[in-house]
N, CA, C and O atoms as a printed pandas DataFrame, in Angstrom:
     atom_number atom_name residue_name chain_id  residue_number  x_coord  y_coord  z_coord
0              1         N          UNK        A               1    0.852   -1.162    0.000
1              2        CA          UNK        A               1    0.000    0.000    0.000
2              3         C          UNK        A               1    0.900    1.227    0.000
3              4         O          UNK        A               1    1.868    1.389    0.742
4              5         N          UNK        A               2    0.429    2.120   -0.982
5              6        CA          UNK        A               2    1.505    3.470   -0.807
6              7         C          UNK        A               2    0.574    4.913   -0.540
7              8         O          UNK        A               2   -0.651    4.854   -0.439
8              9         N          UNK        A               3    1.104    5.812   -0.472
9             10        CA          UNK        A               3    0.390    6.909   -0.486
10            11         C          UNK        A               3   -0.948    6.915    1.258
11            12         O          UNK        A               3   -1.946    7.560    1.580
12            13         N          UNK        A               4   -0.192    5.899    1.823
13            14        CA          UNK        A               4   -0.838    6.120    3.587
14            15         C          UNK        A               4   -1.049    7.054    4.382
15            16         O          UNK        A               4   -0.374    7.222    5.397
16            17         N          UNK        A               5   -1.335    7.273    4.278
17            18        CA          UNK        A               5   -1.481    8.960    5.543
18            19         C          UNK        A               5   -2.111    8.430    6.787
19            20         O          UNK        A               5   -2.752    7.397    6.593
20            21         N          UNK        A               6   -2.095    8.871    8.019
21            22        CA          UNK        A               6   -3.008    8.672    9.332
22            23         C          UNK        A               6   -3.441   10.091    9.667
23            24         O          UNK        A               6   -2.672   11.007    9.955
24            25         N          UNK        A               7   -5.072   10.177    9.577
25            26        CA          UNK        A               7   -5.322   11.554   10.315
26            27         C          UNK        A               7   -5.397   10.918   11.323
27            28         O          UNK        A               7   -5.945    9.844   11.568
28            29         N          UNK        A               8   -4.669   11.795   12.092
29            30        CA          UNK        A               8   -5.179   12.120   13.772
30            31         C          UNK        A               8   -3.639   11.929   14.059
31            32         O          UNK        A               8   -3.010   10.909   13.776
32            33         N          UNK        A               9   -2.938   13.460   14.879
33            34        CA          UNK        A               9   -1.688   13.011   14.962
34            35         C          UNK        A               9   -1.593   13.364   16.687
35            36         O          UNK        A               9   -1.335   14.449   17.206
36            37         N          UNK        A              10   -1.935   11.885   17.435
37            38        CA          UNK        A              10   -2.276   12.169   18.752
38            39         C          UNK        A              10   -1.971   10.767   19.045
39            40         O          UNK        A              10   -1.291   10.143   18.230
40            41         N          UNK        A              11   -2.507   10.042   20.402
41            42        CA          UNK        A              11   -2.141    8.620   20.919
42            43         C          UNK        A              11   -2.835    7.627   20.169
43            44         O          UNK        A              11   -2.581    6.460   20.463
44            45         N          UNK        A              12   -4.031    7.944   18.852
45            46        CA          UNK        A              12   -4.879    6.757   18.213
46            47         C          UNK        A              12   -3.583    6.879   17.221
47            48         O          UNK        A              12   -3.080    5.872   16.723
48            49         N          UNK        A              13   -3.224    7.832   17.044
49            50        CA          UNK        A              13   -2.666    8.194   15.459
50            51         C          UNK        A              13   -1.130    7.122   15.610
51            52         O          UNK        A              13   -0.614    6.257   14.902
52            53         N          UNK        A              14   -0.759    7.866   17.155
53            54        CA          UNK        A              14    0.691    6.718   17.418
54            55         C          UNK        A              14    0.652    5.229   17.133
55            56         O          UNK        A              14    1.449    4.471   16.581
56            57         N          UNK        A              15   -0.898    5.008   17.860
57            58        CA          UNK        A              15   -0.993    3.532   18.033
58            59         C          UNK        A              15   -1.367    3.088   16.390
59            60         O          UNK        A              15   -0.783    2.038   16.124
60            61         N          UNK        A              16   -2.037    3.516   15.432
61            62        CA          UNK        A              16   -2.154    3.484   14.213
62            63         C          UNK        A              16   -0.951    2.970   13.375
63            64         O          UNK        A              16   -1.012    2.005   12.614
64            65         N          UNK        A              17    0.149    3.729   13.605
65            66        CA          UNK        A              17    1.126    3.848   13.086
66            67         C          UNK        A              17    2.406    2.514   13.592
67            68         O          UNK        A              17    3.100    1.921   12.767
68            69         N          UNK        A              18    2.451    2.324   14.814
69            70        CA          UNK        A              18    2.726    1.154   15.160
70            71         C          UNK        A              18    2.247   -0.298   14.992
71            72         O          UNK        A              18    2.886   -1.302   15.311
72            73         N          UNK        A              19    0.851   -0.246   14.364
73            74        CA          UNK        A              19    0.461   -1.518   13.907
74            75         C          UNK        A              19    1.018   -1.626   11.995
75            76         O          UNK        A              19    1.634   -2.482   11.359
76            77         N          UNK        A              20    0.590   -0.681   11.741
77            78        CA          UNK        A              20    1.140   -0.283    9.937
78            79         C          UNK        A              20    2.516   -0.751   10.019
79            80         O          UNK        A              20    2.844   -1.713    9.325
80            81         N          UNK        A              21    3.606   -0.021   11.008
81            82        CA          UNK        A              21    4.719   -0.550   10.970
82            83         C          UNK        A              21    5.501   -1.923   11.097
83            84         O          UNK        A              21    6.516   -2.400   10.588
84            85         N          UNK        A              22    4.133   -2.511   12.421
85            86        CA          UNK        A              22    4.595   -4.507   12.443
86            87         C          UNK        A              22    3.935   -5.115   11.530
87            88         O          UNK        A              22    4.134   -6.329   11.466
88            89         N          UNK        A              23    2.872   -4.451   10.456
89            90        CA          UNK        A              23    2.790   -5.010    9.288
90            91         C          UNK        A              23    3.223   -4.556    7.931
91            92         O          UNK        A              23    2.551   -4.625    6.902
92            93         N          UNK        A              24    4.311   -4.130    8.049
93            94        CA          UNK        A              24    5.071   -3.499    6.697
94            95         C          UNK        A              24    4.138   -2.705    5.868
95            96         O          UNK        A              24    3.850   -2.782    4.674
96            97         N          UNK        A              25    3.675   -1.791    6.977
97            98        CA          UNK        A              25    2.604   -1.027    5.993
98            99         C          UNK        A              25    3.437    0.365    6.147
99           100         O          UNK        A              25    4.011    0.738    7.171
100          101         N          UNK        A              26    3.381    0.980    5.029
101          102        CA          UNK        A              26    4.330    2.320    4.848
102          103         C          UNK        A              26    3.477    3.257    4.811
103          104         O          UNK        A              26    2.393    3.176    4.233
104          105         N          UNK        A              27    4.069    4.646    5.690
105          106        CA          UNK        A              27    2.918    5.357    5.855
106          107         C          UNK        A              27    4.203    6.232    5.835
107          108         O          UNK        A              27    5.335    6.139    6.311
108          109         N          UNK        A              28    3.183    7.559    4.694
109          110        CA          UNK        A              28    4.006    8.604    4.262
110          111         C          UNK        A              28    3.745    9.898    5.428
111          112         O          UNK        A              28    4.622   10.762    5.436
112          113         N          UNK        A              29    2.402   10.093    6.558
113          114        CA          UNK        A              29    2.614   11.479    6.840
114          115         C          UNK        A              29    1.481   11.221    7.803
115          116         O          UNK        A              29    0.797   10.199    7.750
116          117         N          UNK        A              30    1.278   12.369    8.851
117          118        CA          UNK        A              30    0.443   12.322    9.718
118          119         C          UNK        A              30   -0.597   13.419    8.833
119          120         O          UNK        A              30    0.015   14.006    7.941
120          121         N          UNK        A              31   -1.843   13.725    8.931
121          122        CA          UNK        A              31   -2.629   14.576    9.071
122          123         C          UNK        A              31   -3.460   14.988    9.864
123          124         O          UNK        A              31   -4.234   14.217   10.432
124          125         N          UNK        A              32   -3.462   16.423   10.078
125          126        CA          UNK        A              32   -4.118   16.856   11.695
126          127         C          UNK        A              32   -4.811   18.365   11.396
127          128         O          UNK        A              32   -4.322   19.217   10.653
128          129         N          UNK        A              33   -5.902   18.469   12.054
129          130        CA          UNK        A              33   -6.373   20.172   11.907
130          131         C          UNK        A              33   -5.268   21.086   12.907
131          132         O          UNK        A              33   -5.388   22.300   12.741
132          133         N          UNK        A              34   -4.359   20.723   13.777
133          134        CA          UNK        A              34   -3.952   21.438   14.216
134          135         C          UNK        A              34   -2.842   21.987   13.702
135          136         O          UNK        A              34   -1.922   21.347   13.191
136          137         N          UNK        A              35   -2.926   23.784   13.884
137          138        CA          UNK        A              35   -1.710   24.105   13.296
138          139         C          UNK        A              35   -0.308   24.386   13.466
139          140         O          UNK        A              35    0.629   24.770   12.765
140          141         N          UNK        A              36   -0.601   23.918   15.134
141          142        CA          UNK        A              36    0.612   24.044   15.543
142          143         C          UNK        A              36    1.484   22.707   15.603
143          144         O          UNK        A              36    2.541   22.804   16.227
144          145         N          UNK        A              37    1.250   21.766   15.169
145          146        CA          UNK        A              37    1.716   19.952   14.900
146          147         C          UNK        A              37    2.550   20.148   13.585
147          148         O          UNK        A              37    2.120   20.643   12.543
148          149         N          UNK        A              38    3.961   19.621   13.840
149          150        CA          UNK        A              38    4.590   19.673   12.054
150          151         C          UNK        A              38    5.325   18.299   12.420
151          152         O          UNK        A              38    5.921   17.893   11.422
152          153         N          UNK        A              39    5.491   17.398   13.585
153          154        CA          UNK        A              39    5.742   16.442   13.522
154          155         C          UNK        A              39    5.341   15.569   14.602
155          156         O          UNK        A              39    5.253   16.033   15.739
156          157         N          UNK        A              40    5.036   14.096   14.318
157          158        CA          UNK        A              40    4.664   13.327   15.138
158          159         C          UNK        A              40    5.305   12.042   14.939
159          160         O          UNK        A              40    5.462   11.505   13.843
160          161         N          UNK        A              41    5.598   11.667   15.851
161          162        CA          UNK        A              41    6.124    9.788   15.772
162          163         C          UNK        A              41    7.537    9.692   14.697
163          164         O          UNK        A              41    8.161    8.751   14.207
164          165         N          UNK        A              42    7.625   10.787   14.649
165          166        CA          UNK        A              42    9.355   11.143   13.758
166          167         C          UNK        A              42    8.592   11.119   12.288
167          168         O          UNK        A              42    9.237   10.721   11.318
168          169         N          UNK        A              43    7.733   11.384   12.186
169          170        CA          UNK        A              43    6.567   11.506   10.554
170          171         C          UNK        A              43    6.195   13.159   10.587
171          172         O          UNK        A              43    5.981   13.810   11.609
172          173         N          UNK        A              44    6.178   13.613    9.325
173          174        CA          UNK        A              44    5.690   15.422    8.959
174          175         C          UNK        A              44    3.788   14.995    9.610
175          176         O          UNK        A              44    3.190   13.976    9.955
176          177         N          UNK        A              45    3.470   16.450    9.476
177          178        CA          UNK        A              45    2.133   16.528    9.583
178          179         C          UNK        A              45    1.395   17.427    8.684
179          180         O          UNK        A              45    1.059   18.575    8.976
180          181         N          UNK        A              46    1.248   17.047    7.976
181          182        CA          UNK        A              46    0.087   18.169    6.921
182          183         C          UNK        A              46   -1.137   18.074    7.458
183          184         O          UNK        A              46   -1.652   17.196    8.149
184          185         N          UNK        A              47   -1.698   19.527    6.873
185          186        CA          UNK        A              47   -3.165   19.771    7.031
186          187         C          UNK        A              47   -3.821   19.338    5.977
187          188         O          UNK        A              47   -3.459   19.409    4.803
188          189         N          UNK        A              48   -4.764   18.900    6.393
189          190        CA          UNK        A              48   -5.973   18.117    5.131
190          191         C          UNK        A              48   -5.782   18.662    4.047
191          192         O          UNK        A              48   -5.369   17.815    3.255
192          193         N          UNK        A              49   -5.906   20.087    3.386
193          194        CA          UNK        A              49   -6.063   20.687    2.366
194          195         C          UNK        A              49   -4.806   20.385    1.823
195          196         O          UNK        A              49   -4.733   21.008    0.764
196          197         N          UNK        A              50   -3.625   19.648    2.042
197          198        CA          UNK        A              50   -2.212   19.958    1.565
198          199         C          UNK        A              50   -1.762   18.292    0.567
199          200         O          UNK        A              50   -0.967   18.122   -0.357
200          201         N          UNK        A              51   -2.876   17.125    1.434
201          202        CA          UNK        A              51   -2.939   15.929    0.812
202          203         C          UNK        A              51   -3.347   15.869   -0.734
203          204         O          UNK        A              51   -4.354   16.334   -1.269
204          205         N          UNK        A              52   -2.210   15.118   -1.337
205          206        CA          UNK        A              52   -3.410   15.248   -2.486
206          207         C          UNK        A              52   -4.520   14.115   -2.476
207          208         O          UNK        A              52   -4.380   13.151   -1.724
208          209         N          UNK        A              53   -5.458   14.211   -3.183
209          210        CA          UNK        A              53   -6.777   14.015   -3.382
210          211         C          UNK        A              53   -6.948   12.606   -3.525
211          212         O          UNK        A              53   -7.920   11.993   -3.083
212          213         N          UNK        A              54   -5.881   12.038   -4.220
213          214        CA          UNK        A              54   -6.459   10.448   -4.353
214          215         C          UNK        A              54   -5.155    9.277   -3.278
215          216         O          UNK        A              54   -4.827    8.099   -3.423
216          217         N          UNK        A              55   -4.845   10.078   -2.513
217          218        CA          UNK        A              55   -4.181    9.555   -1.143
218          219         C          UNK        A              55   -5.185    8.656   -0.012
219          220         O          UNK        A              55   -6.254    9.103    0.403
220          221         N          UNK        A              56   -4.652    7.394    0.364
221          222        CA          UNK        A              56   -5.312    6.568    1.279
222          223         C          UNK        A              56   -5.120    7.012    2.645
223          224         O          UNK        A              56   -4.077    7.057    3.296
224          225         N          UNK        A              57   -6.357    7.347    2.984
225          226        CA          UNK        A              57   -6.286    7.954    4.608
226          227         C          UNK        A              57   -6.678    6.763    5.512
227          228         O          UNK        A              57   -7.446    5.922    5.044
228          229         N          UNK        A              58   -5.994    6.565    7.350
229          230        CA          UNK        A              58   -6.622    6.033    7.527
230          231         C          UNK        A              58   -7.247    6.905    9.204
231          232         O          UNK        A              58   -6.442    7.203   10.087
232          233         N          UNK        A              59   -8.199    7.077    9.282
233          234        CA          UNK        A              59   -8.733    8.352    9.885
234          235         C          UNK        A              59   -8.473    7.403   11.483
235          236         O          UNK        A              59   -8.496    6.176   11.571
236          237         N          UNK        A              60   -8.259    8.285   12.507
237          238        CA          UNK        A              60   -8.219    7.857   13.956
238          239         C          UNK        A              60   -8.566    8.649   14.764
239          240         O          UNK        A              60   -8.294    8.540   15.960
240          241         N          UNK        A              61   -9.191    9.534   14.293
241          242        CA          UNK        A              61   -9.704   10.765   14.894
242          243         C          UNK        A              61  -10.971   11.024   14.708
243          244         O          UNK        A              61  -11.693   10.953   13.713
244          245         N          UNK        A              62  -11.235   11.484   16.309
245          246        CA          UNK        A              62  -12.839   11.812   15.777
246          247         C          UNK        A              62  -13.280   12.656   15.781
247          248         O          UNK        A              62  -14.436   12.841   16.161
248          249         N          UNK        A              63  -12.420   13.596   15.300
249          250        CA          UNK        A              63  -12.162   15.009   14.510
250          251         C          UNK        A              63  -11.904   15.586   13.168
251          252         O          UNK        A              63  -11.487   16.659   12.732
252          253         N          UNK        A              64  -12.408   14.204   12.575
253          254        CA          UNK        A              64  -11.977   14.154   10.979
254          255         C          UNK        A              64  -12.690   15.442   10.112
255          256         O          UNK        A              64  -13.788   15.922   10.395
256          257         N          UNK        A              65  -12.084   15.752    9.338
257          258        CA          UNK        A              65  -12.459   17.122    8.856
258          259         C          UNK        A              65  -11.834   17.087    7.457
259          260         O          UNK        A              65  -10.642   17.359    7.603
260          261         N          UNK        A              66  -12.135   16.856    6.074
261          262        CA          UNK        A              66  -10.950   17.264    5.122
262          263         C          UNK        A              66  -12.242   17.795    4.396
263          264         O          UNK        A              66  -13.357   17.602    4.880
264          265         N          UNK        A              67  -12.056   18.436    3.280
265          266        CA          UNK        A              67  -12.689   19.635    2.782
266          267         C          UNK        A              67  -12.199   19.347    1.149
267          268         O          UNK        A              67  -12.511   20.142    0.262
């Protein structure tokens, strides 16, 4: 799987990212509404609007928001 993203860059988003990783799942970036977040779990953080469009999200937040 390529083009992975995790919204939610918080403790679902960590734990998200640690299962992707013991299954060789590659995950390119966190996404988060907050604007003060530019990194999490040693991964960038973009804001929704910055993903492009046909990118696999896998949402952990229940704050999901993309526009």
């Amino acid at each position: 799987m390529s083009n992975l993203y995790i919204f939610g860059a918080s403790t679902n988003g960590a734990a998200a990212l640690r299962v992707c990783e013991e299954h060789n799942v590659s995950v390119v970036a966190f996404i988060d509404n907050g604007p003060k977040k530019t990194m999490h779990c040693g991964l960038p953080v973009f804001r929704p609007y910055t993903v492009p469009k046909d990118s696999k999200i896998l949402i952990t937040s229940p704050h999901f928001c993309i526009s």
